[in-house]
C-alpha positions in Angstrom: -22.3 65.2 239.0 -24.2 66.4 236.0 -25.9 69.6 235.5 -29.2 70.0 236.4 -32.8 69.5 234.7 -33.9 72.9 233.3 -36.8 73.7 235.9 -35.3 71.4 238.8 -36.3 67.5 238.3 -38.3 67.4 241.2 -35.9 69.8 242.9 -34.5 67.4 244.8 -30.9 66.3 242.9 -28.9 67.0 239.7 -29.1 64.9 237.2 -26.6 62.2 237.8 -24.1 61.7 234.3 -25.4 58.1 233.0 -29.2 59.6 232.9 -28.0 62.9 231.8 -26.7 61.5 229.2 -29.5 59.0 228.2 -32.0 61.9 228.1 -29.7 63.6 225.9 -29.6 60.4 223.4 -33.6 60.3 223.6 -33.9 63.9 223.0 -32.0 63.5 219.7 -34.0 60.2 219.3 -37.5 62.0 220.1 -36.5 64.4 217.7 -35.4 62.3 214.6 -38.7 60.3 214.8 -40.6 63.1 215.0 -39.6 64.1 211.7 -40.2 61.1 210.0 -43.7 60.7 211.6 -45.4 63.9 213.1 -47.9 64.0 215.6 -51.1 64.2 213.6 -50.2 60.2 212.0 -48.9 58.9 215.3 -53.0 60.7 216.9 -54.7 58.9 213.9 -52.7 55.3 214.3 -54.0 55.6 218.5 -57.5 56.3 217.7 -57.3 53.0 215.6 -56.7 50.7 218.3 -58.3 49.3 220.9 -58.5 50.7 224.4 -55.3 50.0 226.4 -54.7 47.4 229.2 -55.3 48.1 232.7 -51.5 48.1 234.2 -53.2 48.6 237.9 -55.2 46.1 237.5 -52.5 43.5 236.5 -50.3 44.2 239.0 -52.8 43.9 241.9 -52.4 39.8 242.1 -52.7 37.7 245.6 -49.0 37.1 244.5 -46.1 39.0 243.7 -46.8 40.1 240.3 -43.8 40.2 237.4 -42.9 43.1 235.1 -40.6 41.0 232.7 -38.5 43.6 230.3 -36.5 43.3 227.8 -33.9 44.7 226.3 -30.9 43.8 223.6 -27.9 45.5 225.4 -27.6 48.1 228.2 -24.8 51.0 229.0 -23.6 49.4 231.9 -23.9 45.2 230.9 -23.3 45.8 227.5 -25.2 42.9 225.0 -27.4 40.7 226.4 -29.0 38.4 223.5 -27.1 37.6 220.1 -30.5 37.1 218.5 -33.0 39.4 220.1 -36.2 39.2 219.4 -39.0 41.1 221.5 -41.9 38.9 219.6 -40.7 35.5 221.0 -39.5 37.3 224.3 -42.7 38.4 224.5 -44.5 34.9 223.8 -42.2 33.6 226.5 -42.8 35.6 228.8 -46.4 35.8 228.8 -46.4 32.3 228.6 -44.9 32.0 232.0 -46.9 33.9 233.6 -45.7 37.7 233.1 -48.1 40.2 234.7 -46.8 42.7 232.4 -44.0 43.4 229.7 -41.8 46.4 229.5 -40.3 46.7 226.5 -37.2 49.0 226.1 -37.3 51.6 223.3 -34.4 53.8 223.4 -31.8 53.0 220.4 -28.7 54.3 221.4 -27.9 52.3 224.3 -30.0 49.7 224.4 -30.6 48.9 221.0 -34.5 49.5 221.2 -37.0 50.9 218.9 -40.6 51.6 219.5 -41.9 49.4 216.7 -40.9 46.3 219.4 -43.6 47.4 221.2 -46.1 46.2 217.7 -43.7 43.3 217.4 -44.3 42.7 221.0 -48.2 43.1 221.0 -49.1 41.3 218.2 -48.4 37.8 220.4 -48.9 39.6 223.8 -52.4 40.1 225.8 -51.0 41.7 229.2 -50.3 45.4 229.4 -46.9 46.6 227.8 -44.9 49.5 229.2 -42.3 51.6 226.7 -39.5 51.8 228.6 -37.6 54.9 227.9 -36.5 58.3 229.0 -39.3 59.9 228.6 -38.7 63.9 228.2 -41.8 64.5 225.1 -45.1 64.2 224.7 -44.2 62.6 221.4 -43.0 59.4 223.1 -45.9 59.1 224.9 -48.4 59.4 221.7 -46.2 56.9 219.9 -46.2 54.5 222.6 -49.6 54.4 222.3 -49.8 54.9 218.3 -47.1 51.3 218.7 -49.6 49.5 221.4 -48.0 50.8 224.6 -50.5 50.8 227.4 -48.3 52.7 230.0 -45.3 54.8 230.2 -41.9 54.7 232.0 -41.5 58.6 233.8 -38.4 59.1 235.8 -38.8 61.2 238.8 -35.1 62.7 238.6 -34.9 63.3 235.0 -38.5 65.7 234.6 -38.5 68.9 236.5 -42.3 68.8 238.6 -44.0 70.5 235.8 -43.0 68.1 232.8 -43.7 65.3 235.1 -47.5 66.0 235.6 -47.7 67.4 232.0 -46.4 63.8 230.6 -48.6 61.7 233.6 -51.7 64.1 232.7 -50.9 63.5 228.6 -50.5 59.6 229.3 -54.2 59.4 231.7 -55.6 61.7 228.8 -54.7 58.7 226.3 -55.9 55.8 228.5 -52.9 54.8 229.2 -51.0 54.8 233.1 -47.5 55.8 233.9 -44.8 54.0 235.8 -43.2 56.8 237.6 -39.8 56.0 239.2 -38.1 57.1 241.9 -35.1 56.7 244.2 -35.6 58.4 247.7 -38.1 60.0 249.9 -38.0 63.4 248.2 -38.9 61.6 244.3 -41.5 59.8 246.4 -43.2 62.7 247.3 -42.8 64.4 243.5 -44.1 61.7 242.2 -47.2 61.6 244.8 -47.5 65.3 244.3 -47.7 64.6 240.3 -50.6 62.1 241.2 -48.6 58.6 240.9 -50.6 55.8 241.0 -48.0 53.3 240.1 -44.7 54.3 241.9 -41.6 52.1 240.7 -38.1 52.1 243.2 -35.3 51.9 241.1 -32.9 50.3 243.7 -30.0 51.1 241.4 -28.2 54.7 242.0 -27.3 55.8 238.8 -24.6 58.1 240.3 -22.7 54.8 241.6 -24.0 51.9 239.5 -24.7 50.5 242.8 -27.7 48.3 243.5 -29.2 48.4 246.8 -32.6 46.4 247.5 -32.6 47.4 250.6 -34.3 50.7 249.3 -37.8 49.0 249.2 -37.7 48.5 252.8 -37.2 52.1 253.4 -39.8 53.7 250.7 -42.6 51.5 251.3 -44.0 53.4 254.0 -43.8 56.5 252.4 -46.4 55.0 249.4 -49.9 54.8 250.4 -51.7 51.3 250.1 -54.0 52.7 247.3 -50.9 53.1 244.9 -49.3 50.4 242.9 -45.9 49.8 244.3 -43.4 48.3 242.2 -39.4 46.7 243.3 -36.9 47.4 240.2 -33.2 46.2 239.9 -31.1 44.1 241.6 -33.7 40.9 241.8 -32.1 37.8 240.7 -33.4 34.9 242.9 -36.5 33.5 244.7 -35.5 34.3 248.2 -34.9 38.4 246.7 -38.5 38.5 245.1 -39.8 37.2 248.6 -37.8 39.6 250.2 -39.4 42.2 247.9 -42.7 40.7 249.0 -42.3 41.1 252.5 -41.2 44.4 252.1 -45.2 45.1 250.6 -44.5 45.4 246.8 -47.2 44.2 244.6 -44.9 44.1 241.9 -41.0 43.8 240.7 -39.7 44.8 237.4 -37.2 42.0 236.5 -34.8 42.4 232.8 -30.8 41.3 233.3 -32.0 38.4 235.2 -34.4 37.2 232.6 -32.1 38.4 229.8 -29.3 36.3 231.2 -31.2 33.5 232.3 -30.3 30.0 230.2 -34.4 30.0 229.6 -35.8 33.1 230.6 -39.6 31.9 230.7 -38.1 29.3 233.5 -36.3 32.0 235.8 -39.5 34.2 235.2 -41.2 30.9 237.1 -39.0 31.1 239.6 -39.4 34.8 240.8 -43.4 34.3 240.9 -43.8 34.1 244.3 
């Protein structure tokens, strides 16, 4: 088990290893961008653009509404496209009917750079997430300055006070935060923060292991009002129904896509 969050991340667990050691990576990340392009350019390229997308709003559908990431490679999967390009992924998806994009950012491991986000928006129209370990207000700002219109924020890996700081920073810019969580006490952090999109990561990332189960048990904790959201571990039809049953409005699909002969076709088949 991994040390824990300076301050407590939501005083509920330590940090498990694998996301202990991604924050690390996008600390070093954060801080080597930051250097090459400081706050004050990144406020002036977000003031240029237009107001961001409405996440909320695309996610509340009469159908289960699709998150469709993407991503070159991950820590655990290793590559997942020879040729990856987050433009014609992008097209692709929205093409078939993606409610919203999440577009992974962090270099390290998952060979991402927030400039996909640009590539990304210049042939998308639906709200784009950066997906990242986000630790720094500068990630957020960038997002934004790249065409983000909402945020990933990870429950376990932000002690209570940097998790309302980032959600405040992101609602400040227009934008709305993801905010994930993995049991009933990051439920509650992340309601306490003011969540109003709450994403259950079904995989534990002290085990690798995916349970989608998890959804089943959280949902009642999450009032009606907020935006709830099924992540990992979806890979057919009959699990996005399950997911529906279970109440969420939404589920954040990326291996299955990634891996998927055509991915615009297997995003088809988990609109239910």
């Amino acid at each position: 088990m991994g040390a824990r969050v300076p301050g407590g991340g939501a005083g509920v667990s330590a940090v498990p290893d694998l996301l202990q050691r991604l924050v690390a990576e996008s600390r070093a990340e954060v801080e080597a961008r930051r250097a090459r392009m400081p706050a004050v350019h990144l406020e002036r390229l977000a003031a240029a653009l237009p107001a961001p997308r409405d996440l909320r709003a695309a996610l509340r559908r009469d159908r289960l509404a699709v998150i469709a990431e993407m991503k070159a490679r991950t820590p655990i999967m290793g590559s997942l496209s020879e040729d990856y390009s987050p433009a014609r992924l992008a097209a692709a998806y929205v093409a078939a009917g993606a409610a919203a994009l999440s577009v992974l950012c962090q270099e390290t491991s998952f060979g991402g750079r927030p400039e996909h986000l640009a590539e990304a928006r210049g042939v998308a129209d639906v709200p784009i997430m950066r997906k990242d370990f986000t630790v720094d207000e500068h990630q957020v700002l960038e997002g934004r300055a790249y065409g983000a219109d909402a945020v990933l924020l990870i429950v376990a890996a932000l002690p209570p006070d940097r998790l309302r700081a980032l959600l405040d920073l992101t609602r400040q810019l227009g934008m709305e935060a993801l905010v994930e969580v993995h049991s009933e006490a990051e439920v509650e952090a992340a309601l306490d923060a003011g969540a109003a999109v709450v994403g259950v990561n079904h995989r534990d990332l002290t085990t690798f292991q995916v349970d989608v189960g998890l959804t089943e048990r959280l949902r009642p904790r999450v009032p009606a009002g907020v935006v709830y959201v099924a992540e990992s571990g979806i890979h057919t039809p009959d699990d996005a129904r399950r997911m529906r049953a279970a109440g969420a409005d939404a589920i954040l699909v990326g291996e299955a896509l990634m891996r998927a002969p055509d991915p615009a076709v297997k995003l088809r088949e988990l609109s239910v």
